[in-house]
C-alpha positions as CSV (number, residue, x, y, z in Angstrom):
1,X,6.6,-12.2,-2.1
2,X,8.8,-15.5,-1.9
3,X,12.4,-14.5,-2.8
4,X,12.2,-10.7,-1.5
5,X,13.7,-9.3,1.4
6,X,14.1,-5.9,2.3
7,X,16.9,-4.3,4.8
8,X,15.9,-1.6,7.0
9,X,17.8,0.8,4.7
10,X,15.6,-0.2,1.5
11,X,12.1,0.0,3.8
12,X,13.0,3.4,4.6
13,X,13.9,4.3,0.9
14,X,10.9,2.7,-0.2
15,X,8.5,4.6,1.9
16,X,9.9,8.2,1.5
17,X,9.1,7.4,-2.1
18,X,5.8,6.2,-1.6
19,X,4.7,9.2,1.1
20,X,6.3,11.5,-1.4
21,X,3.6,10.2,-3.8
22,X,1.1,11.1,-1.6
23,X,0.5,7.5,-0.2
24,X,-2.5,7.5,2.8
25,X,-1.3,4.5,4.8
26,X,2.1,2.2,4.5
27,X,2.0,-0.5,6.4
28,X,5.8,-1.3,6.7
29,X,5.7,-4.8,8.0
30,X,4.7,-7.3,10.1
31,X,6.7,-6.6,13.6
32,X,6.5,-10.6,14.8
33,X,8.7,-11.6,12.0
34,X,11.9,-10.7,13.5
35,X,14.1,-8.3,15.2
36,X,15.7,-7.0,11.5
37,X,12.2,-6.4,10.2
38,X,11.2,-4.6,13.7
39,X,14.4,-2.4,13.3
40,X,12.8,-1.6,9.7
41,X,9.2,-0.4,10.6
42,X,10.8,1.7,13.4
43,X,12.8,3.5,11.2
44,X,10.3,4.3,9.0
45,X,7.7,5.2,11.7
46,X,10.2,7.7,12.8
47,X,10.8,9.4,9.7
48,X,8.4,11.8,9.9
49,X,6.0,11.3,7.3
50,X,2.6,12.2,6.0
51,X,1.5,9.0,5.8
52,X,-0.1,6.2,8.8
53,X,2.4,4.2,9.5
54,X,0.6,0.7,10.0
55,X,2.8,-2.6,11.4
56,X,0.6,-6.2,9.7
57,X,-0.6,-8.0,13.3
58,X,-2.3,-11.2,13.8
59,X,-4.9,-11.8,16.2
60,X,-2.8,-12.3,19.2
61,X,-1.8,-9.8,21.6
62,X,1.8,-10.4,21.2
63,X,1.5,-8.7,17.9
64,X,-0.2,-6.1,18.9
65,X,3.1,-5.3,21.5
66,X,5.2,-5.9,18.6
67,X,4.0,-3.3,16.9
68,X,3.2,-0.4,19.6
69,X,7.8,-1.3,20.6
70,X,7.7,0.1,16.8
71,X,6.1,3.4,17.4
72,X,3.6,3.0,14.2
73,X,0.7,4.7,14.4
74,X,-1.9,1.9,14.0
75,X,-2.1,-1.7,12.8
76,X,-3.9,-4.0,10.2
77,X,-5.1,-6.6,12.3
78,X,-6.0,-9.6,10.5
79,X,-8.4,-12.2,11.8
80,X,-9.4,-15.4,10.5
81,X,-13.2,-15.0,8.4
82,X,-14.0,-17.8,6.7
83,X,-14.9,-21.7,8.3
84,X,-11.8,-22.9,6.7
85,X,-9.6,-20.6,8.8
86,X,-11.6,-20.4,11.6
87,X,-11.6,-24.3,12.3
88,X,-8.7,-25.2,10.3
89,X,-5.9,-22.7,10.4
90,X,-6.3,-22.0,14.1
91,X,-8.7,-24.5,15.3
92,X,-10.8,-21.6,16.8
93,X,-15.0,-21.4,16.6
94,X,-16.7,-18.3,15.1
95,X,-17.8,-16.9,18.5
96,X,-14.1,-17.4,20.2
97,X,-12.6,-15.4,16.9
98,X,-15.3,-12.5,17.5
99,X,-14.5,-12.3,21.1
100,X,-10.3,-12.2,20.8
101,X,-11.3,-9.6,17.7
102,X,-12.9,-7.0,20.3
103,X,-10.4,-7.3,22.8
104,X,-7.8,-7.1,20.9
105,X,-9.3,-4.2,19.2
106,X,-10.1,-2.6,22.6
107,X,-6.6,-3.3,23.3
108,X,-4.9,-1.6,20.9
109,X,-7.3,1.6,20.5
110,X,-6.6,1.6,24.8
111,X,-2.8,2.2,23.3
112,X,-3.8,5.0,20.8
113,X,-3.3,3.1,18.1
114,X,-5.3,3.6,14.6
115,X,-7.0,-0.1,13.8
116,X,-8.4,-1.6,10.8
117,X,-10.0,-5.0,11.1
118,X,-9.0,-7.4,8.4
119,X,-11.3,-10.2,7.8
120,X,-8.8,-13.4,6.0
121,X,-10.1,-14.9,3.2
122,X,-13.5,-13.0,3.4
123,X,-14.5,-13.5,-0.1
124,X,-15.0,-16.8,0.9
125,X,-16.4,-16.4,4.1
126,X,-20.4,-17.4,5.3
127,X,-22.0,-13.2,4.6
128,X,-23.4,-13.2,7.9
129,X,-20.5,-14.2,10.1
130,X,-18.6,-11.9,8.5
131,X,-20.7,-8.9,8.5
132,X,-21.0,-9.9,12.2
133,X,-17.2,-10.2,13.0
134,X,-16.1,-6.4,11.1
135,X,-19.7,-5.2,12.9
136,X,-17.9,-6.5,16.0
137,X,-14.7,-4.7,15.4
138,X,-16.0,-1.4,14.4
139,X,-18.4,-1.5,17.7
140,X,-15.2,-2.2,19.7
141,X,-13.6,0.9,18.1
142,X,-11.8,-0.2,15.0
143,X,-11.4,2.9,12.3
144,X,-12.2,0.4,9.5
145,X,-12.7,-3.1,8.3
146,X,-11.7,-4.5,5.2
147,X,-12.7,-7.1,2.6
148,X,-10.1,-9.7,1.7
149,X,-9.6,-11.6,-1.1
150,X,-6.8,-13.6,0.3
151,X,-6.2,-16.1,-2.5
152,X,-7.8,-13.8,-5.0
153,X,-10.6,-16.3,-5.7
154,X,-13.6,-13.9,-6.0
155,X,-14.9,-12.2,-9.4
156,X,-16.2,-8.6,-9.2
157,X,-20.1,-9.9,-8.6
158,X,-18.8,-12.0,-5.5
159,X,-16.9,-8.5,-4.6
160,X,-19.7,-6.2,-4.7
161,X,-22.5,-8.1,-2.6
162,X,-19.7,-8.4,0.1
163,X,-18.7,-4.5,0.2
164,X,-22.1,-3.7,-0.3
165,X,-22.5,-5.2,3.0
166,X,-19.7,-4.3,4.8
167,X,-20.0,-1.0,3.7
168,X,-23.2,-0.1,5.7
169,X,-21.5,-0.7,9.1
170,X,-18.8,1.8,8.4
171,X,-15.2,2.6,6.3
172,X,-14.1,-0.3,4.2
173,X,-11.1,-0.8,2.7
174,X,-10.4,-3.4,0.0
175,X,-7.7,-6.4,-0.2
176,X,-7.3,-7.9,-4.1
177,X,-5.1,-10.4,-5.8
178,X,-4.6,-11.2,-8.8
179,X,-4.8,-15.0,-9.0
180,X,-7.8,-15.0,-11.5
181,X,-6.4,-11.8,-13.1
182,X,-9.4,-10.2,-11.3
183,X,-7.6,-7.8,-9.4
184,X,-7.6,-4.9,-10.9
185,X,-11.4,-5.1,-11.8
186,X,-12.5,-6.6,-7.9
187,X,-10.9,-3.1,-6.5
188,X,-13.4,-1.3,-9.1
189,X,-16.3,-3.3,-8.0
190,X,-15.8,-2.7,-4.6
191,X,-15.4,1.4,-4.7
192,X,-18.2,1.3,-7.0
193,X,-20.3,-0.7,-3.7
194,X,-18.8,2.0,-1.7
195,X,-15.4,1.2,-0.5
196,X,-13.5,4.1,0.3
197,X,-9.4,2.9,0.4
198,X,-7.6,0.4,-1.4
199,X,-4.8,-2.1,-0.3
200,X,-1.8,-2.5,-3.2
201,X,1.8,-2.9,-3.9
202,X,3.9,-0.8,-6.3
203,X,4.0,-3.2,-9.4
204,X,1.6,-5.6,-7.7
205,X,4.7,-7.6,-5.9
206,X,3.0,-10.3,-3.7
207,X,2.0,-13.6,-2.8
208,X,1.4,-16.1,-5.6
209,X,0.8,-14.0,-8.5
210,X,0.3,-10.8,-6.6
211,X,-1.6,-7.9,-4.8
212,X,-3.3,-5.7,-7.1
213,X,-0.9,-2.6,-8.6
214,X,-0.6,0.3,-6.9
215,X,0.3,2.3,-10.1
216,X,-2.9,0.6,-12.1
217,X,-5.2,1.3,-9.6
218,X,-4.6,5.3,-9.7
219,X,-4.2,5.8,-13.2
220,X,-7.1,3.5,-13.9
221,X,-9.2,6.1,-11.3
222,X,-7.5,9.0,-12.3
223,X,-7.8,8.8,-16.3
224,X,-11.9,6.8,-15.8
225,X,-13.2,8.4,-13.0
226,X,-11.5,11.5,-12.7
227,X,-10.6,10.7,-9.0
228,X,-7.7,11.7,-7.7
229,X,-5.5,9.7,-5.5
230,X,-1.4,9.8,-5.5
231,X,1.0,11.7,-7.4
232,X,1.0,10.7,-11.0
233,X,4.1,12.0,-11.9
234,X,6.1,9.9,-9.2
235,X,4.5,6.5,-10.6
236,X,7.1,5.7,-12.5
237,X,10.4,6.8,-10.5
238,X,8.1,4.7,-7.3
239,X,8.0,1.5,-9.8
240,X,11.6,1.9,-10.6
241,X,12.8,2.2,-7.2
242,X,10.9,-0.8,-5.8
243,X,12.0,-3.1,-9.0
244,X,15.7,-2.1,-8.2
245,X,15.6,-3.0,-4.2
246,X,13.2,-6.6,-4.8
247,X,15.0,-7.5,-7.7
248,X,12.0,-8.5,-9.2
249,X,12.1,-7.1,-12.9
250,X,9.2,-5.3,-14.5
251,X,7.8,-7.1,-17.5
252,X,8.0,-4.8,-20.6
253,X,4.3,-5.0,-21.5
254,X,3.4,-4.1,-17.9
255,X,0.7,-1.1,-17.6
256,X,2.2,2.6,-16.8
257,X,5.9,1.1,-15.8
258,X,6.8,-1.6,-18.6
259,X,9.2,-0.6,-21.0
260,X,6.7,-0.6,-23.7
261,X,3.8,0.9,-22.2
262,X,5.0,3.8,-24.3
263,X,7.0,2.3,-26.9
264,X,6.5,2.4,-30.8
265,X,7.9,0.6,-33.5
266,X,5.3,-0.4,-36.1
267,X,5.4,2.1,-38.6
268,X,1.3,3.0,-38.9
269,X,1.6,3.7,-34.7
270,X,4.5,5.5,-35.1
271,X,3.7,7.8,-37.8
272,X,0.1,8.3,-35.8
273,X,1.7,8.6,-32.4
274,X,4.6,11.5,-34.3
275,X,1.2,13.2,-36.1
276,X,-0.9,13.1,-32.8
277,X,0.7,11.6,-29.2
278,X,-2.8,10.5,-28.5
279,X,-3.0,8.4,-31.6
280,X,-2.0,5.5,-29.9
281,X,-1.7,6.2,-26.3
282,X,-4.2,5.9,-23.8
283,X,-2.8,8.9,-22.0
284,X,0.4,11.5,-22.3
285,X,3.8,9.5,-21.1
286,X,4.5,12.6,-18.8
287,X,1.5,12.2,-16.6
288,X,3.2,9.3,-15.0
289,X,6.5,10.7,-15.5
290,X,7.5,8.6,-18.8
291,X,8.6,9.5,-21.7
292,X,7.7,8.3,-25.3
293,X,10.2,6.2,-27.3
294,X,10.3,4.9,-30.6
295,X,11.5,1.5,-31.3
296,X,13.8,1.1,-34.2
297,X,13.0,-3.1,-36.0
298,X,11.5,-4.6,-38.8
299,X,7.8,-2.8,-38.6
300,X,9.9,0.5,-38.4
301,X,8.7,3.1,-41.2
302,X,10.1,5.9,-42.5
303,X,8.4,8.5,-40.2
304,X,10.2,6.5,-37.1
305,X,13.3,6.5,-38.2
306,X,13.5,10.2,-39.7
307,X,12.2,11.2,-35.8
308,X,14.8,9.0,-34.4
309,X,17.6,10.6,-36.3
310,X,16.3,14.1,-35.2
311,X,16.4,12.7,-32.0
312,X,19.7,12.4,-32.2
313,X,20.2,15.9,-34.2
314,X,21.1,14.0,-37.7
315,X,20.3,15.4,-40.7
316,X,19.9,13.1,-43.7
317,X,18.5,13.6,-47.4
318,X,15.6,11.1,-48.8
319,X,17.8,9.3,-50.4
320,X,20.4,8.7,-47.3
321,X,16.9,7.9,-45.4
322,X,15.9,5.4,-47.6
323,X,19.2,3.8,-47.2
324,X,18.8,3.6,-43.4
325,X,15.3,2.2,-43.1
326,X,16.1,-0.5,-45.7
327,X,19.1,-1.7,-43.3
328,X,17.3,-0.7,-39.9
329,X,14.4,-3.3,-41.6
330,X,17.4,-6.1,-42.8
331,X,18.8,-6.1,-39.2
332,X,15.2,-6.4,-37.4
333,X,14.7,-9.1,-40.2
334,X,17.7,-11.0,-38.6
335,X,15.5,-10.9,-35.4
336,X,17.9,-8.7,-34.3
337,X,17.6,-5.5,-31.6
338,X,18.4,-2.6,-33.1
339,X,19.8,0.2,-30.5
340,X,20.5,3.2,-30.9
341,X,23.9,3.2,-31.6
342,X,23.2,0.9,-34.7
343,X,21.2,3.5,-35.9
344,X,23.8,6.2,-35.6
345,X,26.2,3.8,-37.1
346,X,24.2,3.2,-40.1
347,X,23.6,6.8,-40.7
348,X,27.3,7.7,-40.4
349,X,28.1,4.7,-43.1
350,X,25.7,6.4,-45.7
351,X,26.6,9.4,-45.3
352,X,30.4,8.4,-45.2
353,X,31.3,10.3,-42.1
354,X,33.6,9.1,-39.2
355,X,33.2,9.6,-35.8
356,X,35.6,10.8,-33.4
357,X,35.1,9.2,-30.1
358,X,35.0,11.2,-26.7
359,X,35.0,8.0,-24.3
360,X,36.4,5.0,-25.0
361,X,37.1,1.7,-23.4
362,X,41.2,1.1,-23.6
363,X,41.8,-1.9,-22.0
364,X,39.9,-3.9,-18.8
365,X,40.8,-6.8,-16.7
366,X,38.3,-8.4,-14.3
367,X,38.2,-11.2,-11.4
368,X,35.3,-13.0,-9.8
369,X,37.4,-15.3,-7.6
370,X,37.3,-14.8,-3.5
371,X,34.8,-13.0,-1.6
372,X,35.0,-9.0,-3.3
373,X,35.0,-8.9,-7.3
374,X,37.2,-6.5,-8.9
375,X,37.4,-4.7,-12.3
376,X,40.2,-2.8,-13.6
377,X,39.4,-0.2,-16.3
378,X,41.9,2.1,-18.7
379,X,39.4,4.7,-20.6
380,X,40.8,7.1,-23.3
381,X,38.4,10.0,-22.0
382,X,39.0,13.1,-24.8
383,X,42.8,13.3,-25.2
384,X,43.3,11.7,-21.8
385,X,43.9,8.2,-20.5
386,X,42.4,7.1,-16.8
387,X,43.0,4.5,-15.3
388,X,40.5,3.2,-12.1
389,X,39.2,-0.4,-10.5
390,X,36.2,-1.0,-8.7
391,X,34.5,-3.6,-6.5
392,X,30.7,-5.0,-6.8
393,X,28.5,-7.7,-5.9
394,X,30.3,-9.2,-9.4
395,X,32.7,-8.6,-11.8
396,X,29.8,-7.1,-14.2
397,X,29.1,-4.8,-11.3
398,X,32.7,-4.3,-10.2
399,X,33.4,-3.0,-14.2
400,X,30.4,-0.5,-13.8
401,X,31.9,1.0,-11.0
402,X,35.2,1.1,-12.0
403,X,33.8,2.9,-15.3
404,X,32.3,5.7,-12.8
405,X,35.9,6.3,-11.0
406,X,37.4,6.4,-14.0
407,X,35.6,9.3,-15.6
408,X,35.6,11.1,-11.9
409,X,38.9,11.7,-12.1
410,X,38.5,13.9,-15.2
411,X,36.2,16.8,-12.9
412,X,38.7,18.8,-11.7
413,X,37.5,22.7,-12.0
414,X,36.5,22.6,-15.4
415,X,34.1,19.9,-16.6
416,X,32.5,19.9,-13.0
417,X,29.1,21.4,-14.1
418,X,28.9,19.5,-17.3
419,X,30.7,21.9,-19.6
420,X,33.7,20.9,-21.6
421,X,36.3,20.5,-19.9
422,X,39.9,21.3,-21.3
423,X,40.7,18.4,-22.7
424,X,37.3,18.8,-24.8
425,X,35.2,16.7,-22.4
426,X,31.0,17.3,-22.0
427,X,31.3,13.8,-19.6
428,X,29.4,15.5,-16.0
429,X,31.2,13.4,-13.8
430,X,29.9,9.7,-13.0
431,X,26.2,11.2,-13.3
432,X,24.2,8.7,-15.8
433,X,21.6,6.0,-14.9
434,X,21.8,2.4,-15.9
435,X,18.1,2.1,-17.0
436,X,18.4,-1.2,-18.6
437,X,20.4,-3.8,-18.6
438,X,19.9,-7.2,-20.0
439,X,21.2,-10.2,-22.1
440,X,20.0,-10.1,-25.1
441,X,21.1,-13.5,-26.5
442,X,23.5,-16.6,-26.2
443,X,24.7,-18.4,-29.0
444,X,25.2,-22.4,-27.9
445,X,28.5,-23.9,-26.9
446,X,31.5,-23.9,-25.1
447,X,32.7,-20.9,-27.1
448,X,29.3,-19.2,-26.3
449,X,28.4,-15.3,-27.5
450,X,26.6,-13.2,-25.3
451,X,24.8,-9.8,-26.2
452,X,24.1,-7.5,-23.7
453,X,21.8,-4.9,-24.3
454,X,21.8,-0.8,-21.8
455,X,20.1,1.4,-21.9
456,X,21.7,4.4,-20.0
457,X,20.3,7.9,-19.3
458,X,21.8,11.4,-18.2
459,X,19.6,13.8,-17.7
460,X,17.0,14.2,-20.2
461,X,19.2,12.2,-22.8
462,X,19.0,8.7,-23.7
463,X,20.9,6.0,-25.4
464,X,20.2,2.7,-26.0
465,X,23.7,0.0,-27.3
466,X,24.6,-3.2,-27.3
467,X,27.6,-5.2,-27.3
468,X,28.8,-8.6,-28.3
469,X,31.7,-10.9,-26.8
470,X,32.3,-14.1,-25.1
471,X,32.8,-12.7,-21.9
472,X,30.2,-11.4,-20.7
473,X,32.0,-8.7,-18.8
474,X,33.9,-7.6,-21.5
475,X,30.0,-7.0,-23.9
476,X,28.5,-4.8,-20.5
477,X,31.6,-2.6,-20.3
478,X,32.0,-2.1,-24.1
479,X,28.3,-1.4,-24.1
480,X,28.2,0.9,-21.4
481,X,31.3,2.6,-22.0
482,X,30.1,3.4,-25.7
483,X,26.5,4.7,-24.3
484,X,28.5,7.2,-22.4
485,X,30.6,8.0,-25.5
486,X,27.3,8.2,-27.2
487,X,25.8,10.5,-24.5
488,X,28.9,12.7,-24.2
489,X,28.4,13.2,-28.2
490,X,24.1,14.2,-27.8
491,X,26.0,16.9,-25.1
492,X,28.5,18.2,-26.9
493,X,26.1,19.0,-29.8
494,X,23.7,20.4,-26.8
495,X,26.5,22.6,-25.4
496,X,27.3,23.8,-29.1
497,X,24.0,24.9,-30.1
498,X,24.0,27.2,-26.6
499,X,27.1,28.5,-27.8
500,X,25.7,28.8,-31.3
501,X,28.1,26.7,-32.9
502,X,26.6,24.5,-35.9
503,X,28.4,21.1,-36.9
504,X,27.7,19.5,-40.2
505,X,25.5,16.9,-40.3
506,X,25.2,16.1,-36.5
């Protein structure tokens, strides 16, 4: 995918993740590209995993050498199929491709290594040539071929009378993009021909507009079919993972990992979905280890709102309720994200009560200058002050780590396992997740306002708050620091009820 590049470290990651998910092949890279990427795929083939470790070759022998220096246990070999990469690309003939095809199979099966046969740009290949080239590959002693549609031009008719044919000289594996938005339904026309494995990438990260998604693929097969393929439950953690080392966001209406695949905020869904999960859900959140969430705006009813607040163990009469969805529906009106520390804030003006913060953000001075960002923090964490700086890849970065030191230095032997601590503190350490983090929006000018909008998680808690300032530094610390404050409040009314202590109204 233009703009991606993995270290060796972040291959590795990724594919523990992937084999943990049950994953049947990985095929960790192409070992030609350079000595960095080599490094990579021979880490990863010597992990130890479940999974065929594969190395991406091209149909010269070089790569094939490339690959058996990684120690993988087989290769994707791909060769050119159609006339416009067979004359064209490598300014070969049909007969010259077949021939370097078998010895390069013969080659690498000679070296024990597991083959498939990858035809480029099959979909719009001549039928016969390439049912003779994969025929030629499996004769040679290829485990597989597979159908490509390299610049995902095909529809699913076009997909099936090709695997229908492949199919009857032996394994077949299939190779989708998504340039026609075909993707996902090409891979269904071509296990329904017979195909037995499919190629994809977590999120569908890939050339152009992408491969087809992993993730879609199984749950579409899974929830359909009944078939089962990978781990479910490790969908989403495996989306996360791979979005946080590419960089490459995840669109919120994305299918199984977008941030509101499971989301509710129009008030007829969300009183179905509270009344009956399947109301308006395809499938339980859990099975590909989500969780609902209700989305507090304009279209919010009274059922949301009321199950938000219990979320967040308030209590509030009808009338006090009323109060809060009129102004939870007059900030959405203002086009306007409401979080849900707005919601708690709200709830505490009606009901008159005053907060008494846990973590708060004291002072903090940050610099971008030179080659190392740095971030100084003072928090007021229960009755004591810390003070902490940090470094990161920029000052936003450098104020998030200086955050985590600071409220490390409160674990001492109380307060290490989560329990208060003696200066009152249910903060556990630096232990939360930044699930979310994004700017919200920019007012015009010089003296320009930014919002920034976290969402952070510890354990099974979640907070979502945002901040507003004209440095944007400043708005990500306030709004992470008051999540945490936020969280440390859902845990100290968690650590109460084990103790059976009851606080009014929260």
């Amino acid at each position: 995918m233009p703009g991606v590049s993995l270290t060796p470290a972040d291959k590795v990651d990724i594919a523990r993740e992937l084999d943990a998910a049950g994953v049947h092949v990985i095929e960790a890279g192409s070992a030609c590209t350079s000595a960095g990427e080599r490094e990579a795929i021979r880490r990863v083939a010597r992990e130890g995993l479940d999974a065929t470790v594969t190395s991406f070759a091209r149909g010269v022998q070089a790569d094939v050498d490339a690959a058996l220096d990684c120690d993988v246990d087989g290769i994707n070999l791909v060769v050119p199929a159609s006339d416009r990469h067979v004359e064209t690309k490598v300014g070969s003939s049909r007969d010259a491709v077949v021939e370097t095809t078998v010895e390069l199979v013969e080659y690498a099966t000679d070296h024990g290594l597991w083959v498939e046969v990858l035809g480029e740009d099959g979909s719009r290949a001549d039928l016969d040539y390439l049912e003779r080239l994969m025929g030629a590959g499996l004769d040679a002693g290829a485990d597989r071929v597979c159908y490509c549609d390299t610049v995902g031009a095909a529809g699913p008719e076009r997909t099936a009378e090709v695997v229908s044919r492949l199919v009857e000289l032996g394994p077949t594996s299939l190779h989708t993009h998504d340039d026609l938005g075909f993707g996902l339904a090409n891979v269904h026309a071509g296990l329904e021909a017979g195909a037995d494995t499919v190629h994809g990438t977590v999120t569908g990260v890939g050339e152009r507009a992408g491969n087809v998604a992993l993730e879609e693929v199984a749950i579409a097969l899974d929830r359909c079919y009944d078939v089962d393929t990978v781990a479910l439950d490790r969908l989403y953690r495996l989306c996360r993972r791979v979005a946080d080392v590419t960089g490459v966001a995840i669109p919120p209406n994305k299918a199984v990992c977008g941030a509101n695949a499971f989301a509710h905020e129009s008030g007829i869904h969300t009183d179905g979905t509270l009344k009956d999960g399947a109301m308006y859900e395809p499938y339980p959140p859990e099975t590909v280890g989500r969780e609902r969430r209700l989305v507090l705006g304009k279209h919010a009813g009274r059922a949301g709102v009321a199950a938000a607040l219990a979320e967040h163990e308030i209590d509030v009469t009808e009338t006090d309720l009323r109060e809060v969805v009129s102004r939870v529906k007059e900030l959405g009106d203002r086009g306007k994200r409401v979080t849900d520390a707005d919601l708690l804030a709200m709830a505490e003006d009606v009901q008159g009560r005053e907060r008494d913060r846990n973590v708060e953000l004291v002072d903090l001075s940050a610099t971008s200058g030179g080659n190392l960002p740095t971030a100084s923090v003072r928090l007021r964490v229960g009755d004591e002050e810390h003070v902490a700086s940090g470094t990161g890849s920029g000052p936003v970065d450098a104020g998030l780590e200086a955050v985590r030191t600071a409220l490390q230095q409160g674990n001492g032997a109380d307060g290490a396992d989560g329990s208060a601590g003696s200066d009152g503190s249910h903060v556990d350490d630096a232990a939360f997740e930044l699930d979310s983090y994004h700017v919200d929006a920019i007012t015009g000018g010089t003296d320009a306002v930014v919002t920034v909008a976290v969402d952070l998680s510890r354990g099974d808690r979640s907070v979502s708050v945002s901040a507003a300032d004209a440095d944007i530094t400043r708005a990500s610390v306030v709004a992470m620091v008051d999540a945490l404050d936020r969280l440390s409040a859902l845990e100290a009314n968690d650590a109460d009820k084990d103790a059976g202590v009851t606080r009014p109204s929260e």
